[in-house]
PDB file of N, CA, C, O and CB in Angstrom:
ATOM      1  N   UNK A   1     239.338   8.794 -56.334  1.00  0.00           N
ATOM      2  CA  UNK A   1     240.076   9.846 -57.004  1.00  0.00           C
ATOM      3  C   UNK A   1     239.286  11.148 -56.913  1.00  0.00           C
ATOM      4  O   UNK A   1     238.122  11.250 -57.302  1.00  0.00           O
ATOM      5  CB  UNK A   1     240.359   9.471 -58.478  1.00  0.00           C
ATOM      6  N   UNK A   2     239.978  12.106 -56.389  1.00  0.00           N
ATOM      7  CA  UNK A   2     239.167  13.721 -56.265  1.00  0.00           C
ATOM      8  C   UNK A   2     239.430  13.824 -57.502  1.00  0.00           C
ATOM      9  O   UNK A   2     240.235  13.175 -58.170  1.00  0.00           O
ATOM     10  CB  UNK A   2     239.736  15.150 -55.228  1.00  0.00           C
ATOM     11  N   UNK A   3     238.474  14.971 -57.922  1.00  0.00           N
ATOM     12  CA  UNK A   3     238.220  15.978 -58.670  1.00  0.00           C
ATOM     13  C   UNK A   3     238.321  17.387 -58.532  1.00  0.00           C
ATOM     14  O   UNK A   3     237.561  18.074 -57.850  1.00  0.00           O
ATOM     15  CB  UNK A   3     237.326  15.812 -58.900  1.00  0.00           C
ATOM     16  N   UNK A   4     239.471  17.877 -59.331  1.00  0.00           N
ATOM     17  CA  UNK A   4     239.391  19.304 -59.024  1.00  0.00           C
ATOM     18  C   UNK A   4     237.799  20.200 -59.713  1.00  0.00           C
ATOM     19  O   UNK A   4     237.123  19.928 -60.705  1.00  0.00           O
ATOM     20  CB  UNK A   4     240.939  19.947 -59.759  1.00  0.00           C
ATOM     21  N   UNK A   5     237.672  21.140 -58.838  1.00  0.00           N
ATOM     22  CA  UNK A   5     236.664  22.365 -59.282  1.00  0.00           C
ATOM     23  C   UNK A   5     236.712  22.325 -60.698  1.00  0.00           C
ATOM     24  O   UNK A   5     235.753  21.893 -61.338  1.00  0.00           O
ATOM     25  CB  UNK A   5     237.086  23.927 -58.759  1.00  0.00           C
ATOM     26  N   UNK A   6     238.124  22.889 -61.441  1.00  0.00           N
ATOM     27  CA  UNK A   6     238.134  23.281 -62.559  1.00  0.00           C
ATOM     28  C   UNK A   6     237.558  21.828 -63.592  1.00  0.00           C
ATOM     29  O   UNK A   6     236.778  22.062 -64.515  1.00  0.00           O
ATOM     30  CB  UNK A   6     239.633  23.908 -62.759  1.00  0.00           C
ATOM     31  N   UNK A   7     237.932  20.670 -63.376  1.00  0.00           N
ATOM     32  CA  UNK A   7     237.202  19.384 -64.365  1.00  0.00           C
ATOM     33  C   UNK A   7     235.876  19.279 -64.297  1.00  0.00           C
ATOM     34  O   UNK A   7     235.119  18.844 -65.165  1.00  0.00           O
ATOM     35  CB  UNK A   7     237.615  17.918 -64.015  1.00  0.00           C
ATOM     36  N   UNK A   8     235.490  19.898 -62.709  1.00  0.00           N
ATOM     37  CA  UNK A   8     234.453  19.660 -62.398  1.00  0.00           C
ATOM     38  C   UNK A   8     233.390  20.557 -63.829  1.00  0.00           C
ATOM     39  O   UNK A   8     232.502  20.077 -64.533  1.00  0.00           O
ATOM     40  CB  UNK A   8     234.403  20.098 -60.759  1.00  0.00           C
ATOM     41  N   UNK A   9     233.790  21.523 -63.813  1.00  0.00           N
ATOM     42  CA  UNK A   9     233.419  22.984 -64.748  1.00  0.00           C
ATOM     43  C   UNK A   9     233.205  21.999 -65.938  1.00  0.00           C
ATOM     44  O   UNK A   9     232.145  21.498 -66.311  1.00  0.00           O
ATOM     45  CB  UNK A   9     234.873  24.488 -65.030  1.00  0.00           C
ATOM     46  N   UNK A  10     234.810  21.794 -66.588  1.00  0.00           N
ATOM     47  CA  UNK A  10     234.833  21.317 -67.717  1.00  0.00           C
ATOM     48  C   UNK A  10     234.076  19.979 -68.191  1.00  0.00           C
ATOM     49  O   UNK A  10     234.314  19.495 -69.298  1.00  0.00           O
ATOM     50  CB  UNK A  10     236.005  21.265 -67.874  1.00  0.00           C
ATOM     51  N   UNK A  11     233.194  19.431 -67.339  1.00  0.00           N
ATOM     52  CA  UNK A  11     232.822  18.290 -67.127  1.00  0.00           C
ATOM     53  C   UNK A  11     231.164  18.368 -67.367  1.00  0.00           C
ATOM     54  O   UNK A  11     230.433  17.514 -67.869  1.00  0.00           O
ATOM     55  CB  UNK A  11     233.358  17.856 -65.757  1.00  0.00           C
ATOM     56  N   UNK A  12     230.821  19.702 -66.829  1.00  0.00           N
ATOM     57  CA  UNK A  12     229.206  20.187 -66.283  1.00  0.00           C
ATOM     58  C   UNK A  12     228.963  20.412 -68.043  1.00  0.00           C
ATOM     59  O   UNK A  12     228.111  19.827 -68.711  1.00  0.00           O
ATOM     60  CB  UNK A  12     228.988  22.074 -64.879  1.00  0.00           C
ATOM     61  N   UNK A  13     230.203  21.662 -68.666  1.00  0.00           N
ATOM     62  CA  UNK A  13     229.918  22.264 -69.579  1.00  0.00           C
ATOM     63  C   UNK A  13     230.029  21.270 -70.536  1.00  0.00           C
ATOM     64  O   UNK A  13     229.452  21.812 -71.480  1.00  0.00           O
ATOM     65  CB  UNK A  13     230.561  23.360 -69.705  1.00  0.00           C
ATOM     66  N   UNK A  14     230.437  20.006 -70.995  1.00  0.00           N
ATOM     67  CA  UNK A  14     230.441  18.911 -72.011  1.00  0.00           C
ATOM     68  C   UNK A  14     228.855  18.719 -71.716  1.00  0.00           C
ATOM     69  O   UNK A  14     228.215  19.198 -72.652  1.00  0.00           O
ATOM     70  CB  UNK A  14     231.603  17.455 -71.734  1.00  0.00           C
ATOM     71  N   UNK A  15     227.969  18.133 -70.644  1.00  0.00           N
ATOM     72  CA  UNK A  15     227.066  17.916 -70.020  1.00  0.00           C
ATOM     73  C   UNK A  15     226.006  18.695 -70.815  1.00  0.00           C
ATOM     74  O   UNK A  15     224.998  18.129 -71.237  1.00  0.00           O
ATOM     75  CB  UNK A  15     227.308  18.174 -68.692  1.00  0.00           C
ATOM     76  N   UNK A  16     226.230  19.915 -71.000  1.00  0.00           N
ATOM     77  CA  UNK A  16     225.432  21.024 -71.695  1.00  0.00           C
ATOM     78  C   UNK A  16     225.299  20.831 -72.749  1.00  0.00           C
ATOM     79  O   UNK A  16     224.238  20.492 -73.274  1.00  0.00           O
ATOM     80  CB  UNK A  16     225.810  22.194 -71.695  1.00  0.00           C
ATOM     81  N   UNK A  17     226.627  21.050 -73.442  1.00  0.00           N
ATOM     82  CA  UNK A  17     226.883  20.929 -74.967  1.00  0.00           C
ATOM     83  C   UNK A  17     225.943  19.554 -75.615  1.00  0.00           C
ATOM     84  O   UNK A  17     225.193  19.569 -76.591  1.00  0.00           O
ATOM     85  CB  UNK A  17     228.714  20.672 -75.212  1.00  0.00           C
ATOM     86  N   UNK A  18     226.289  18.370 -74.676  1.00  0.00           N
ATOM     87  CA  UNK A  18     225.098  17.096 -75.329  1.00  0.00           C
ATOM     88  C   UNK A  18     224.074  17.660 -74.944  1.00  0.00           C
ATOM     89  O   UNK A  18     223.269  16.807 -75.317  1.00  0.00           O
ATOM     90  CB  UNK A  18     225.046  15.411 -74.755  1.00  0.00           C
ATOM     91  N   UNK A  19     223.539  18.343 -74.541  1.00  0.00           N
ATOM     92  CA  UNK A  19     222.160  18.188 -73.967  1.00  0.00           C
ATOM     93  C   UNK A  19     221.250  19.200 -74.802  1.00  0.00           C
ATOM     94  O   UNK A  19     220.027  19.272 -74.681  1.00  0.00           O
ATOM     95  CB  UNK A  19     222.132  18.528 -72.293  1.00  0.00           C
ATOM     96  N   UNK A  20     222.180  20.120 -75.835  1.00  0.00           N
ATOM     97  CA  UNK A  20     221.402  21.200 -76.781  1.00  0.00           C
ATOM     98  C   UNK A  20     220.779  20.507 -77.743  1.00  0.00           C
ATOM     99  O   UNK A  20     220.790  19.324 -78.085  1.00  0.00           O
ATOM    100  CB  UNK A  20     222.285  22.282 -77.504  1.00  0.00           C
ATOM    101  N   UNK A  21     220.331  21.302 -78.045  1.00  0.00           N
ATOM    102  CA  UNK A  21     219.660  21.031 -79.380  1.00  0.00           C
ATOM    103  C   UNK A  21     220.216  21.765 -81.160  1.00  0.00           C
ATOM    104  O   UNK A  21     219.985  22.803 -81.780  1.00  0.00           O
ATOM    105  CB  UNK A  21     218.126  21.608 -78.976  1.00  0.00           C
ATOM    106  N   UNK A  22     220.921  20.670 -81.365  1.00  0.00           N
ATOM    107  CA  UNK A  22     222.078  20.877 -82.362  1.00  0.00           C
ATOM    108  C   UNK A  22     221.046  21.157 -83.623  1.00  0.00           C
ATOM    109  O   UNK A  22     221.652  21.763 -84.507  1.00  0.00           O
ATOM    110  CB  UNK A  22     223.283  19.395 -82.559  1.00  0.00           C
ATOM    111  N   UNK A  23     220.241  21.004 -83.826  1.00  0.00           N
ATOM    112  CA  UNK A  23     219.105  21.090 -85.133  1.00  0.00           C
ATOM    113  C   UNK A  23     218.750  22.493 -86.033  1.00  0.00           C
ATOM    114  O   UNK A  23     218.601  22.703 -87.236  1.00  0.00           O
ATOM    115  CB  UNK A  23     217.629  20.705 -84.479  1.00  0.00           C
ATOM    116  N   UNK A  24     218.691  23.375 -84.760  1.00  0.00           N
ATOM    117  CA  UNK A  24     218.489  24.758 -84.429  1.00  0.00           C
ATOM    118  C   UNK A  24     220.090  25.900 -84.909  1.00  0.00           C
ATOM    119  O   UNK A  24     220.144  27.103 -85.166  1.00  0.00           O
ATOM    120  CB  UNK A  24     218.115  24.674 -82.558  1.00  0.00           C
ATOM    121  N   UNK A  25     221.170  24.842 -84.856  1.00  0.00           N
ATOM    122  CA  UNK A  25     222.495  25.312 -84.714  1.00  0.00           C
ATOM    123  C   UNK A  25     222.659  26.120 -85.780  1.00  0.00           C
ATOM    124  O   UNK A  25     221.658  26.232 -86.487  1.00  0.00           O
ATOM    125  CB  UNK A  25     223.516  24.305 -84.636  1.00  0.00           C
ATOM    126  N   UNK A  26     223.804  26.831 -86.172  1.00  0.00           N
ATOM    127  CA  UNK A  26     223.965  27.115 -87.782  1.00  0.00           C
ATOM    128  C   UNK A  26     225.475  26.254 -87.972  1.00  0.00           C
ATOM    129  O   UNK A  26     226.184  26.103 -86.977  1.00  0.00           O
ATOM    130  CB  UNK A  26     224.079  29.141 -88.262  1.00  0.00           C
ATOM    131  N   UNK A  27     225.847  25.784 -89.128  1.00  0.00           N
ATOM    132  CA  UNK A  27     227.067  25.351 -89.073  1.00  0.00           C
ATOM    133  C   UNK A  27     228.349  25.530 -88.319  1.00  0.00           C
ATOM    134  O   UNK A  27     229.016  24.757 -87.631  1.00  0.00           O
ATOM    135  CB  UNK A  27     227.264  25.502 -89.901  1.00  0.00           C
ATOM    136  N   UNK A  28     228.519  27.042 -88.725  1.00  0.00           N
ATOM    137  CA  UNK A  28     229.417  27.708 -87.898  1.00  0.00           C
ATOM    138  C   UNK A  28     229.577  27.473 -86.432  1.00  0.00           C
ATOM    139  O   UNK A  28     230.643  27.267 -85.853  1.00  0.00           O
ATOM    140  CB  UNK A  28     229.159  28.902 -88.036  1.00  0.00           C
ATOM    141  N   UNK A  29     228.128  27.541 -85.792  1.00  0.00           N
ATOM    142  CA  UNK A  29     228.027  27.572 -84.370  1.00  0.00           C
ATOM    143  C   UNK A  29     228.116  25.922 -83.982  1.00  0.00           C
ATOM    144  O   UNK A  29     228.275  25.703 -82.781  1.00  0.00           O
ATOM    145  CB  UNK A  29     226.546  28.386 -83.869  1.00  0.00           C
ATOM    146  N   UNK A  30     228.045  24.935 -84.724  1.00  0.00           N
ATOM    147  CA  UNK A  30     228.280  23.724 -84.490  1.00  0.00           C
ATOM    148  C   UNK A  30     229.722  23.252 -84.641  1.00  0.00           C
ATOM    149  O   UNK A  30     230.200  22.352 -83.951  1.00  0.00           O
ATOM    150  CB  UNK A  30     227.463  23.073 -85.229  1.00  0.00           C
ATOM    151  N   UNK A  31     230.417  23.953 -85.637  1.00  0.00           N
ATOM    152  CA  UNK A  31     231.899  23.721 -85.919  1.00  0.00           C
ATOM    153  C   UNK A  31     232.745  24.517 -84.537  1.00  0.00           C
ATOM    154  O   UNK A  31     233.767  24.050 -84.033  1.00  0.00           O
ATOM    155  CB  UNK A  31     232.338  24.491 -87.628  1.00  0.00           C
ATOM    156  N   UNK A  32     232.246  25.461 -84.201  1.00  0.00           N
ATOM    157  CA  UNK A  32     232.802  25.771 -82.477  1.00  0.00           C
ATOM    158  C   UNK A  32     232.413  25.201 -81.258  1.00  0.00           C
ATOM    159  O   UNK A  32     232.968  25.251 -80.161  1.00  0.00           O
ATOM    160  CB  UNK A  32     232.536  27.040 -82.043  1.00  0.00           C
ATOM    161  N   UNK A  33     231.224  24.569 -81.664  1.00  0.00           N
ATOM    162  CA  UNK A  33     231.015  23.851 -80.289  1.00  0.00           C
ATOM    163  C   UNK A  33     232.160  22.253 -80.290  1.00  0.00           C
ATOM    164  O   UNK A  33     232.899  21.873 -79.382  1.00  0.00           O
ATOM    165  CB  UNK A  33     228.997  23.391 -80.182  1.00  0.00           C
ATOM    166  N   UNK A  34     231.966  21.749 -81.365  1.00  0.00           N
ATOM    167  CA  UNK A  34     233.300  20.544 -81.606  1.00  0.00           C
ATOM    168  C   UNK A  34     234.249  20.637 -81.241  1.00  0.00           C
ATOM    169  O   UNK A  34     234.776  19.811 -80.497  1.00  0.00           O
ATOM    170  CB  UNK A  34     233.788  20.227 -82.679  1.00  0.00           C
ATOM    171  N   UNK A  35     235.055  22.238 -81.869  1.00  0.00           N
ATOM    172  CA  UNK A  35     236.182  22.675 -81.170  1.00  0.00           C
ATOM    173  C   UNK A  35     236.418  22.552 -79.661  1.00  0.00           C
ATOM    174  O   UNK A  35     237.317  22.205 -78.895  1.00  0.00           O
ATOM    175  CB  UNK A  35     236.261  23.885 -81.448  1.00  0.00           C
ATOM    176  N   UNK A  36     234.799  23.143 -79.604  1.00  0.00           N
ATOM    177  CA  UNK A  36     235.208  23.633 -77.907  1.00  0.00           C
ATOM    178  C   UNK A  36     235.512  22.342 -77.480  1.00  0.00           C
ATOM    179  O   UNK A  36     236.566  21.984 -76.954  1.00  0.00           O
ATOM    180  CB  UNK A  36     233.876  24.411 -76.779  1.00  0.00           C
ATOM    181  N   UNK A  37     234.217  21.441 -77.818  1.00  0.00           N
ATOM    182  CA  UNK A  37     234.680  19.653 -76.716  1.00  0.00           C
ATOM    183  C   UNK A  37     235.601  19.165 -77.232  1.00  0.00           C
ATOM    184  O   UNK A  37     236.006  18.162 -76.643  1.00  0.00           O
ATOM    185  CB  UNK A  37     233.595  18.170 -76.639  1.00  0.00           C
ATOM    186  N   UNK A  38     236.182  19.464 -78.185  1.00  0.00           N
ATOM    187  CA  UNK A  38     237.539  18.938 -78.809  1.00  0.00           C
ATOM    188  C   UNK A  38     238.680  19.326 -77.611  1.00  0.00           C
ATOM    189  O   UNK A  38     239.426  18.471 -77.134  1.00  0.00           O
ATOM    190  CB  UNK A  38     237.919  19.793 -80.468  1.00  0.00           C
ATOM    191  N   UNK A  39     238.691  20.450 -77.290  1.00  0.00           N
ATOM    192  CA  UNK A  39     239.437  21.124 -76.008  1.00  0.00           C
ATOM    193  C   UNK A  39     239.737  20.904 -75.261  1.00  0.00           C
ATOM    194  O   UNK A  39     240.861  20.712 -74.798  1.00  0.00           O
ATOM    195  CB  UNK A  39     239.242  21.726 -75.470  1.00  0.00           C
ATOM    196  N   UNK A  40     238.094  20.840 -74.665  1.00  0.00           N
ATOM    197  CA  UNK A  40     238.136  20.191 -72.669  1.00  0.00           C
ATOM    198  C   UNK A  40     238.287  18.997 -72.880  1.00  0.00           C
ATOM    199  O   UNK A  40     238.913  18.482 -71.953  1.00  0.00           O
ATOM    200  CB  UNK A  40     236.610  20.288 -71.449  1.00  0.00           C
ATOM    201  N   UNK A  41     237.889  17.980 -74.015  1.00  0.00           N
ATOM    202  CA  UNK A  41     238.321  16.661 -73.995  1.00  0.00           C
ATOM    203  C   UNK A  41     240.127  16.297 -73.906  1.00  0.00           C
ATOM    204  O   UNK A  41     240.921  15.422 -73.561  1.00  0.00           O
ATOM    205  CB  UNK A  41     237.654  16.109 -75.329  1.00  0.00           C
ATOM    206  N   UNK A  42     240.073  17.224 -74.299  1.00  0.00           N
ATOM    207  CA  UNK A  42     242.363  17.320 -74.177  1.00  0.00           C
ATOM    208  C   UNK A  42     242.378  17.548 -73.041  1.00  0.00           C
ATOM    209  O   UNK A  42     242.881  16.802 -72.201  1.00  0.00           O
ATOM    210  CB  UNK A  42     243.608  18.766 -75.024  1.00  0.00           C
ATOM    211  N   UNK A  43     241.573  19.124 -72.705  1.00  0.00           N
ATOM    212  CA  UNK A  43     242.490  19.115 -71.080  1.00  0.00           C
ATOM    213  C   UNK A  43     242.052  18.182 -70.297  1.00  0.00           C
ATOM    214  O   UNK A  43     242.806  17.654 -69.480  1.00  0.00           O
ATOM    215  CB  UNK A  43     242.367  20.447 -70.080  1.00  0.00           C
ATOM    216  N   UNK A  44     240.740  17.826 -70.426  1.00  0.00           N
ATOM    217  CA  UNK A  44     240.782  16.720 -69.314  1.00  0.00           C
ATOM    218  C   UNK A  44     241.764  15.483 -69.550  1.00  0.00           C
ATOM    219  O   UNK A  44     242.209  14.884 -68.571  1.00  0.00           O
ATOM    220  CB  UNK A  44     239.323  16.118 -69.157  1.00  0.00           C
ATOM    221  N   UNK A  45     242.091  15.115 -70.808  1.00  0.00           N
ATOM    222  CA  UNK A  45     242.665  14.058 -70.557  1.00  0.00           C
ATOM    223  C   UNK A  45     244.124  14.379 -70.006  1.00  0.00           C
ATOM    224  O   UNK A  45     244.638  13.515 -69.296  1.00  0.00           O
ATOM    225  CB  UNK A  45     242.588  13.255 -71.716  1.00  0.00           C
ATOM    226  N   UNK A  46     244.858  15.579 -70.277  1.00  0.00           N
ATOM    227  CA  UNK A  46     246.345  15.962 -69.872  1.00  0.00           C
ATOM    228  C   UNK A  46     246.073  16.115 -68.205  1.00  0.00           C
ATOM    229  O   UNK A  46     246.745  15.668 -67.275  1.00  0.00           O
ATOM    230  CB  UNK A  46     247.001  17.605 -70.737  1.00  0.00           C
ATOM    231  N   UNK A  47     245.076  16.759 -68.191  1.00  0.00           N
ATOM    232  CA  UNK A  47     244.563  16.745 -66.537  1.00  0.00           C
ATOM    233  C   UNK A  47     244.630  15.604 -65.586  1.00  0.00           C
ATOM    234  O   UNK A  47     244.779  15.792 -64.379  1.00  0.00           O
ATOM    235  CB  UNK A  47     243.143  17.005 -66.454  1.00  0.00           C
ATOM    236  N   UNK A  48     244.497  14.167 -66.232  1.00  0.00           N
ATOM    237  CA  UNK A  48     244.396  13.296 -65.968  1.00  0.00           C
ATOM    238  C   UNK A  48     245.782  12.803 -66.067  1.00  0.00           C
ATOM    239  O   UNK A  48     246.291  12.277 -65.078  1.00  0.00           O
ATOM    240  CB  UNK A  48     243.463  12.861 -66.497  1.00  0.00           C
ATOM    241  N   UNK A  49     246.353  12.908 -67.025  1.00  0.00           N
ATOM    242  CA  UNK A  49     247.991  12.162 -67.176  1.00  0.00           C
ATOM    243  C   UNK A  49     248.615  13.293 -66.108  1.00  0.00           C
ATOM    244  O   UNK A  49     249.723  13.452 -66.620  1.00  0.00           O
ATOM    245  CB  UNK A  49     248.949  12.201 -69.192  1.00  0.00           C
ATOM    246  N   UNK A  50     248.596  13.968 -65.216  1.00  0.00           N
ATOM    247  CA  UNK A  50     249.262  14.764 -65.383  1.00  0.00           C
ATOM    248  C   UNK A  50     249.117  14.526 -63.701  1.00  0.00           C
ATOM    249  O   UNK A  50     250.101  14.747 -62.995  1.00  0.00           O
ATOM    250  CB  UNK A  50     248.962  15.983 -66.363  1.00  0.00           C
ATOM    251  N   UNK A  51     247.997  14.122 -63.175  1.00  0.00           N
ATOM    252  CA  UNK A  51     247.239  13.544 -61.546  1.00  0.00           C
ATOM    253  C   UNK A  51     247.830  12.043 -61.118  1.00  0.00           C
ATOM    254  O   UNK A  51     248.184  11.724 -59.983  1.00  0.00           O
ATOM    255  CB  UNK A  51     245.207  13.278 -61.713  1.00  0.00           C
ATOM    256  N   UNK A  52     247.846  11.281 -62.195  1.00  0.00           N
ATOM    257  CA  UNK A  52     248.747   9.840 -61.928  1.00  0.00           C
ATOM    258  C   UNK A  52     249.537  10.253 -61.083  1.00  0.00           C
ATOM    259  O   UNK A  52     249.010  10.507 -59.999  1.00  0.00           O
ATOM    260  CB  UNK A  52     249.605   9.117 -63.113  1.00  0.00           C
ATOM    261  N   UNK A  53     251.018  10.488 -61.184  1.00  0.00           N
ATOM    262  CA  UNK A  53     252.354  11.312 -60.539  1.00  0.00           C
ATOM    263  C   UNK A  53     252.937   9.472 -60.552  1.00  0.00           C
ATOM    264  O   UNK A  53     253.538   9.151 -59.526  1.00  0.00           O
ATOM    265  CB  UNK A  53     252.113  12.548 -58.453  1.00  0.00           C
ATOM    266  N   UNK A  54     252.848   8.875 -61.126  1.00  0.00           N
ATOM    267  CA  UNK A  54     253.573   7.560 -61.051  1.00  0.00           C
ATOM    268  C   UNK A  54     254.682   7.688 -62.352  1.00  0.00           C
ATOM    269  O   UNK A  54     254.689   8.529 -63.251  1.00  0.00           O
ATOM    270  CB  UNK A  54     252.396   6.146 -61.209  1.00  0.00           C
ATOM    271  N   UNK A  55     255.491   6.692 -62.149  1.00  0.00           N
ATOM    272  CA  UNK A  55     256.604   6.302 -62.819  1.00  0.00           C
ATOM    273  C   UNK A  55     256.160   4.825 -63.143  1.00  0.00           C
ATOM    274  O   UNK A  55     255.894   3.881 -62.399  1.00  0.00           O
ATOM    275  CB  UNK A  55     257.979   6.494 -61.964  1.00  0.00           C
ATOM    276  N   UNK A  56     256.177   4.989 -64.876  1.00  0.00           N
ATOM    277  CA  UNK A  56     256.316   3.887 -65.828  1.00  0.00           C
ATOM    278  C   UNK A  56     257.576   4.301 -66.507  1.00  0.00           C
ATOM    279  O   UNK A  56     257.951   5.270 -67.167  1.00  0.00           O
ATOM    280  CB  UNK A  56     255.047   3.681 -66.846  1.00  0.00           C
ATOM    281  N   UNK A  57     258.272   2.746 -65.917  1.00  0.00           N
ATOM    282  CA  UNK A  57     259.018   1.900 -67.639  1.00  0.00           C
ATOM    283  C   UNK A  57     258.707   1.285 -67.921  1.00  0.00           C
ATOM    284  O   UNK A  57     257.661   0.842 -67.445  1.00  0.00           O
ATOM    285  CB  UNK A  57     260.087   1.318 -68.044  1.00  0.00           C
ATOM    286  N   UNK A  58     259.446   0.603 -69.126  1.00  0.00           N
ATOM    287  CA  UNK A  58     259.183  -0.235 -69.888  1.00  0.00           C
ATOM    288  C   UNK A  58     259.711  -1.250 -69.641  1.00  0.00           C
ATOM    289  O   UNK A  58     260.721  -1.105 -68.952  1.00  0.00           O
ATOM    290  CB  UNK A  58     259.320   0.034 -70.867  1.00  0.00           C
ATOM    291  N   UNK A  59     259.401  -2.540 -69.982  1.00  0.00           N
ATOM    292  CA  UNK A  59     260.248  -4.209 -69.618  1.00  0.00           C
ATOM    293  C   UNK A  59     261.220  -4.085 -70.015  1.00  0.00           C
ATOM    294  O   UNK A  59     261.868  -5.011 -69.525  1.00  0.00           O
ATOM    295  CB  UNK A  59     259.845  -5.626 -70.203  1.00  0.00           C
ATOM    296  N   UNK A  60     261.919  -3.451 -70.707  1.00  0.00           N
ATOM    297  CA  UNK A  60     262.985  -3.170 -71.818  1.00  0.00           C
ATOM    298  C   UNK A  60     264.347  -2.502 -70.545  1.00  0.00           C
ATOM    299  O   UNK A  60     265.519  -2.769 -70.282  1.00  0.00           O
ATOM    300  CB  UNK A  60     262.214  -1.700 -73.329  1.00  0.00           C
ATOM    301  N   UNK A  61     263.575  -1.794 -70.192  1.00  0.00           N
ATOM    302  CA  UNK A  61     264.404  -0.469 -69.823  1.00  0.00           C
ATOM    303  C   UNK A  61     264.440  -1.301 -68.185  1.00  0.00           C
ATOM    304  O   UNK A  61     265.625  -1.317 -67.853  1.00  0.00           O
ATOM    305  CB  UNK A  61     263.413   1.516 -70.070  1.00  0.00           C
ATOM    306  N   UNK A  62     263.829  -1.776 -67.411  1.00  0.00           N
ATOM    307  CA  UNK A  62     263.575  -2.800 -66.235  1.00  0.00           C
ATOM    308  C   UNK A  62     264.505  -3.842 -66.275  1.00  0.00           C
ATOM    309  O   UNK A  62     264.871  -4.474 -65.284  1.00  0.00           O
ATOM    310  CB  UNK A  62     262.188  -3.450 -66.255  1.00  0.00           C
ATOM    311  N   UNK A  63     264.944  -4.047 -67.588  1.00  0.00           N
ATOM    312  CA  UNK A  63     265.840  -5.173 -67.598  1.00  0.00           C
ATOM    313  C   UNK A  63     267.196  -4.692 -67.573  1.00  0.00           C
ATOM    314  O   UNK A  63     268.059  -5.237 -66.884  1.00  0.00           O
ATOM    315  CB  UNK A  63     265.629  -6.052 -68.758  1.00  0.00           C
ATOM    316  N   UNK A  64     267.424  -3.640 -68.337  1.00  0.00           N
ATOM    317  CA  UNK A  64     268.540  -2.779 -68.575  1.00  0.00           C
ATOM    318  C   UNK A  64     269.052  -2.385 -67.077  1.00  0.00           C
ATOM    319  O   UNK A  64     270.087  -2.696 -66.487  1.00  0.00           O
ATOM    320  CB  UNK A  64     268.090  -1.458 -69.519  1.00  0.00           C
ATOM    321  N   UNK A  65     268.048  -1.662 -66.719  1.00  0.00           N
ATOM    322  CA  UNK A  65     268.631  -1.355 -65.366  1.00  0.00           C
ATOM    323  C   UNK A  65     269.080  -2.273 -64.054  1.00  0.00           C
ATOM    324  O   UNK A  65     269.784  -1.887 -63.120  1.00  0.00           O
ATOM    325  CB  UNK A  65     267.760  -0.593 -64.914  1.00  0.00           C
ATOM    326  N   UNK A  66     268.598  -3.344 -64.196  1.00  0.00           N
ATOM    327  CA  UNK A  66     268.690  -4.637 -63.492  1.00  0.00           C
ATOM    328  C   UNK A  66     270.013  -4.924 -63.659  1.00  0.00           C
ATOM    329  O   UNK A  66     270.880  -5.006 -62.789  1.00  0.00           O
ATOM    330  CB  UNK A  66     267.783  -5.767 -63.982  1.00  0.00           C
ATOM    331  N   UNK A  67     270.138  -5.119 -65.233  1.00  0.00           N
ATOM    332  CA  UNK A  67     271.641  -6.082 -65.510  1.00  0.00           C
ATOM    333  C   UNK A  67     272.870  -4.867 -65.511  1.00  0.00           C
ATOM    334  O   UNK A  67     273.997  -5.274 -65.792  1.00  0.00           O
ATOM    335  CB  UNK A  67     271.632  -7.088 -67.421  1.00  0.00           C
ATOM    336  N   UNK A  68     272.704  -3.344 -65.200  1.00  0.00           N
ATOM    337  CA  UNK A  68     273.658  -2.595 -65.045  1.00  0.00           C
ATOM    338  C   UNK A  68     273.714  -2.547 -63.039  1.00  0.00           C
ATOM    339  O   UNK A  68     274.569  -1.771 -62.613  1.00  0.00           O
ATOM    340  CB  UNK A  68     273.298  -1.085 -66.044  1.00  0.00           C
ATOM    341  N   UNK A  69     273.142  -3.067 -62.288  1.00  0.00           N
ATOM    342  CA  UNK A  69     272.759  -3.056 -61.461  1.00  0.00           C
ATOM    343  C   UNK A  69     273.724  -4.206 -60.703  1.00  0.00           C
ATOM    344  O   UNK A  69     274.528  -4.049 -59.784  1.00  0.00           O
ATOM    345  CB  UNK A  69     271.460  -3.061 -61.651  1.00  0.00           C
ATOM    346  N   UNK A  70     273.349  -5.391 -61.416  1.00  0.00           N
ATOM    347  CA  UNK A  70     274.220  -6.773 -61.193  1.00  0.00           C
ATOM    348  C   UNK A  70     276.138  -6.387 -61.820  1.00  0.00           C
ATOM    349  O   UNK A  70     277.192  -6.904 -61.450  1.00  0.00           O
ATOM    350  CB  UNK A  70     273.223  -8.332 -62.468  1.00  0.00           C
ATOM    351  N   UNK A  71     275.889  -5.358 -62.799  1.00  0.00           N
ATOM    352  CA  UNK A  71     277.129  -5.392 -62.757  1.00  0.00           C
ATOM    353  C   UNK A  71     277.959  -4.507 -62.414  1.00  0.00           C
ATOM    354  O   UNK A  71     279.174  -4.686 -62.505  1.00  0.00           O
ATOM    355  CB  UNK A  71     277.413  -5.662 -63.574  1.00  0.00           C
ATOM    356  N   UNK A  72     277.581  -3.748 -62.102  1.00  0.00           N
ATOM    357  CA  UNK A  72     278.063  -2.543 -61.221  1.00  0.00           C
ATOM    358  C   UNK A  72     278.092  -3.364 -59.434  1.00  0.00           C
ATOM    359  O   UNK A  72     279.188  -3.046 -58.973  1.00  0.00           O
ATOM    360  CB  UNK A  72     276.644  -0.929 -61.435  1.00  0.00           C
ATOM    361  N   UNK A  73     277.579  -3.944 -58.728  1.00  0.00           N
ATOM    362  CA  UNK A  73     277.810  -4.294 -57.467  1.00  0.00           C
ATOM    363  C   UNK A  73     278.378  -5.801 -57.285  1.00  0.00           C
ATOM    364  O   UNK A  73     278.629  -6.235 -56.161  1.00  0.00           O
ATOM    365  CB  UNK A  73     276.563  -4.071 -56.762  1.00  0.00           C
TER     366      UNK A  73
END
């Protein structure tokens, strides 16, 4: 699976964020850094749903279409 540039970014900069030294932080500046990986952790994951390009149903809906299938032909 490639990786675009841009995850690549969002990927380096999570990389960073663990790697500070949170001790030193002031609250404030720790309550935006959360945010921030709160963020790229979304886009990467929509980034990811979004790269699949497959089609899921459900067993439900597989069956449905089957037995409208048998009765239609």
């Amino acid at each position: 699976m490639e990786i675009s540039s841009e995850a690549q970014a969002m990927i380096l900069r999570l990389e960073e964020i663990k790697a500070m030294d949170l001790t030193e932080k002031t609250k404030s500046e720790k309550k935006e850094l959360r945010a921030e990986v709160k963020m790229i952790k979304s886009d990467l994951k929509a980034e990811n749903l979004n790269s699949s390009g497959g089609l899921y149903i459900s067993v439900g809906a597989a069956i449905l279409i089957v037995l409208l299938l048998i009765l239609l032909l």
